[in-house]
VMD Tcl script that builds the backbone (N, CA, C; Angstrom):
set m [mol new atoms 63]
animate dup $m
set s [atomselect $m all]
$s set {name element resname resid chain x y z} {
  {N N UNK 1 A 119.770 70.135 63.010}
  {CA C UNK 1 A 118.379 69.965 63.454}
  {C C UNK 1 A 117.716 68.842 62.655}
  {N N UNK 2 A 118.093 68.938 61.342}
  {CA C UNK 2 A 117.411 67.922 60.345}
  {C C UNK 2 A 117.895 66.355 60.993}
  {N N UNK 3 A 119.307 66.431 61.569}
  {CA C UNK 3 A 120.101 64.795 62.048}
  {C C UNK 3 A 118.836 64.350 63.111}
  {N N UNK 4 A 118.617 65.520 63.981}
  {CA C UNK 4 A 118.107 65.323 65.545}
  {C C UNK 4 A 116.641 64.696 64.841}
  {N N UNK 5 A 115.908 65.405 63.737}
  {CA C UNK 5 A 114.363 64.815 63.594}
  {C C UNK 5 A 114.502 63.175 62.817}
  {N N UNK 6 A 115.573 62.757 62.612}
  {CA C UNK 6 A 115.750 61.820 61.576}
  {C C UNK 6 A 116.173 60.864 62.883}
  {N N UNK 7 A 116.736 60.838 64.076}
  {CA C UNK 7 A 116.840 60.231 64.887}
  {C C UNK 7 A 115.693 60.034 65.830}
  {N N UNK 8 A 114.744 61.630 65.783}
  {CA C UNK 8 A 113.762 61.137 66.588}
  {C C UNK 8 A 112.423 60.287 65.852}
  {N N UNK 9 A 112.653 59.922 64.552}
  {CA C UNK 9 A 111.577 59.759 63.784}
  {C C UNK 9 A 111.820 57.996 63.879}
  {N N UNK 10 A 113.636 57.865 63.830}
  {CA C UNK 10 A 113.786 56.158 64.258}
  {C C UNK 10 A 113.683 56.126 65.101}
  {N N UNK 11 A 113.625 56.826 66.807}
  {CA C UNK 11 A 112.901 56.405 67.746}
  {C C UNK 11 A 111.947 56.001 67.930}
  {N N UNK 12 A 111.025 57.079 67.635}
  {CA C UNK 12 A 109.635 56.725 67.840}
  {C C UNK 12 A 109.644 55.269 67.465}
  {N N UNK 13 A 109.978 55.010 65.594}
  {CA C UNK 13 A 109.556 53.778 64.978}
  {C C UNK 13 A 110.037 52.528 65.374}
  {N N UNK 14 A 111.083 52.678 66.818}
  {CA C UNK 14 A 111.477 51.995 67.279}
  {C C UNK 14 A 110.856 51.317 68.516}
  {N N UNK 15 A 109.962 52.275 69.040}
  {CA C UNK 15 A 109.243 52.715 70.461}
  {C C UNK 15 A 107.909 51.940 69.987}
  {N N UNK 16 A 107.124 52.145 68.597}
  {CA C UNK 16 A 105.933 51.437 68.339}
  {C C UNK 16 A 106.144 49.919 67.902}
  {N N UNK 17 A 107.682 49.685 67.299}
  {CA C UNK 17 A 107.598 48.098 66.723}
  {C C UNK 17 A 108.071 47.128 68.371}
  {N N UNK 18 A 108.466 48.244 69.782}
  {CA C UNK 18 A 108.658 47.622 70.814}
  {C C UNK 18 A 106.887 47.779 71.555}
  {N N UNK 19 A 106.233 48.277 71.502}
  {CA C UNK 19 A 104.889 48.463 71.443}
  {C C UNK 19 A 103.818 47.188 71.113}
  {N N UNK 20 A 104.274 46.974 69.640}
  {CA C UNK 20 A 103.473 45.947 69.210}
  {C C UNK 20 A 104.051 44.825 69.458}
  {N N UNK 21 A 105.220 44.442 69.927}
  {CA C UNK 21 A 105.605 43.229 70.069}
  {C C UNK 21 A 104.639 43.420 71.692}
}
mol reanalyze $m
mol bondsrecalc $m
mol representation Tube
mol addrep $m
């Protein structure tokens, strides 16, 4: 469970730096 929040946490931060571009 801890892998799954650590992947969804580089999503997100992936989702806002595709956001701000």
């Amino acid at each position: 469970l801890a892998a799954a929040c650590e992947v969804w946490k580089e999503i997100k931060f992936e989702f806002q730096a595709m956001d701000t571009l």
